[in-house]
C-alpha positions, 0 to 999 in steps of 0.5 A: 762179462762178470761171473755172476749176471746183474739182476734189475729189479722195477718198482713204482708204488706197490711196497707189498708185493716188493717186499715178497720180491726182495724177500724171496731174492735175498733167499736165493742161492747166489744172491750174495754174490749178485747186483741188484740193480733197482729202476723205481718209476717216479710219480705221474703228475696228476698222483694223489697223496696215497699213491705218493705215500706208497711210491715212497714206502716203496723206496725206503723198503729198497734200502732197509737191508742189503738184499744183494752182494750189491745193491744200486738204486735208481729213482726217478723224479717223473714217471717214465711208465712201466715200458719206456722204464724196462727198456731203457733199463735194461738196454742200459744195463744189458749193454755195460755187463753184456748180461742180464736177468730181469725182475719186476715188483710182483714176481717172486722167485724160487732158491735156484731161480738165479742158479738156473739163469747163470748156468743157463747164461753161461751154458748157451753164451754162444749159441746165438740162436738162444735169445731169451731164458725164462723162469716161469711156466704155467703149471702144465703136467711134465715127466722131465721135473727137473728138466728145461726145453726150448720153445719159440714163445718167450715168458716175461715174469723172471727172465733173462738175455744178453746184449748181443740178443737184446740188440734185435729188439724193436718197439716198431708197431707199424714194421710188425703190422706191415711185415706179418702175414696172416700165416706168420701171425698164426704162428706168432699166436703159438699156432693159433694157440694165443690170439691175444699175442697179435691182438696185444701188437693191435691194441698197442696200435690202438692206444689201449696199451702201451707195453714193451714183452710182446715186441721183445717176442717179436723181435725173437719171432722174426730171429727164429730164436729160441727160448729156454725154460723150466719145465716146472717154473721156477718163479711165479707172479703175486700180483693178480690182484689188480694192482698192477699196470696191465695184471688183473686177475688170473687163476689159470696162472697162478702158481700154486705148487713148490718153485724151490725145485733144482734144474738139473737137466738141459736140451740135447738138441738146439730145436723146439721141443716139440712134447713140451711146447705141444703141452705149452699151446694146449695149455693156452688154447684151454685157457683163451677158450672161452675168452676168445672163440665166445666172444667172437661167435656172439658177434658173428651170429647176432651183430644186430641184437648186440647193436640194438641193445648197446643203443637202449643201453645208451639212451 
């Protein structure tokens, strides 16, 4: 494996928030010694002439400098979408460098993001039951600033794995539907903490989405693997404005404070930090409060005035 692990970077039409990626990448300590190894998505066949013209801002922009030690650049002739491209990207990747560290056109990282995931990579090589690292976290109050812990839940804006990990993921909706029990899905759910972590594997069923993360966490659950993150993230997510394919907006997890902060602190013991991931699960029972638990009282107790309204509202 190289000494440095390969960086993949998604794009498709947003040139703004690329640049702020490539900005903030070409920034950070070890860039220079890094590849970065970039997958833009190509148009849908019905693309109207402003997203053709942005898809295309976006690719000249990949190659207006030299952003890493080395850069190699991918582009597609017809969409693939953002699930089919990160899954194939990086199971291609991942397979020929046995290591990886994954970006996508909204994330921008902080000055020790890349040291935090080599030393990291390096650091739990061996220790299998680690399946994922992860550079985010929501800003949730912690003593240990400079420290790291492990959680069974993983975060996808700014991670990292290796191949011998990523061979357990499976996009299988109907296996997770059969295999999951109601207990296990409440545990899935960060113990009943985010509903919307099961409800994602139901929509997917459905046809309302089409993602890849939650069957990557999935594939960790059924493992009973780790996750390793920051305690104060070390990246944040600038595409909360309703450019992306599945961000609208989101306050709650917008990171407002420094993430050029140094990891210098790692987990003793290779087991769930109970203190952090407790402060992690409050966090999102805070957050899906009103989302979740609203929603499903208004239904409860008054079906039929929702039913005979929807139907004048229809008339």
């Amino acid at each position: 494996m190289p000494d440095f692990a390969p960086i993949i970077l998604f794009v498709y039409n947003r040139p703004d928030h690329t640049r702020q990626t490539l900005e903030a990448l070409s920034n950070a300590v070890l860039a220079e010694k890094s590849e970065l190894i970039v997958f833009a998505d190509g148009p849908k066949a019905n693309c109207t002439p402003e997203t053709l013209s942005k898809i295309q801002e976006t690719r000249a922009l990949l190659r207006e400098k030299q952003w890493c030690g080395k850069v190699i650049i991918y582009e597609s002739e017809e969409n693939k979408g953002l699930a089919a491209n990160i899954i194939s990207g990086v199971t291609n990747v991942v397979n020929e460098y046995g290591k990886v560290i994954v970006l996508e056109d909204d994330i921008v990282i902080g000055r020790h993001f890349l040291e935090f995931m080599n030393k990291a990579l390096n650091r739990y090589n061996d220790k299998k039951e680690v399946m994922h690292i992860a550079g985010f976290r929501p800003e949730i109050k912690t003593k240990n600033q400079n420290g790291s812990f492990f959680y069974p839940n993983m975060d996808c804006w700014g991670w990292a794995t290796w191949a011998d990990r990523w061979q357990y993921f499976e996009k299988n909706t109907d296996k997770l539907i059969n295999t999951l029990d109601e207990e296990m899905i409440y545990r899935f759910n960060m113990n009943g903490a985010e509903p919307g972590n099961w409800q994602q594997v139901l929509d997917n069923k459905a046809g309302k989405i089409n993602t890849w993360a939650i069957y990557w966490l999935a594939s960790i659950f059924l493992k009973n693997g780790l996750c390793l993150a920051p305690c104060k993230s070390l990246c944040k997510n600038v595409g909360f404005d309703g450019s992306g394919v599945h961000c609208g907006t989101n306050e709650v997890e917008t990171i407002h404070g420094s993430i050029d902060h140094k990891v210098t602190n790692w987990p003793i013991k290779m087991e769930i930090d109970s203190v952090e991931y407790g402060k992690q699960m409050k966090f999102f029972r805070k957050k899906n409060k009103g989302k979740f638990s609203i929603k499903r009282a208004i239904y409860k107790i008054c079906p039929q005035f929702i039913w005979e309204l929807g139907k004048k509202i229809l008339k």
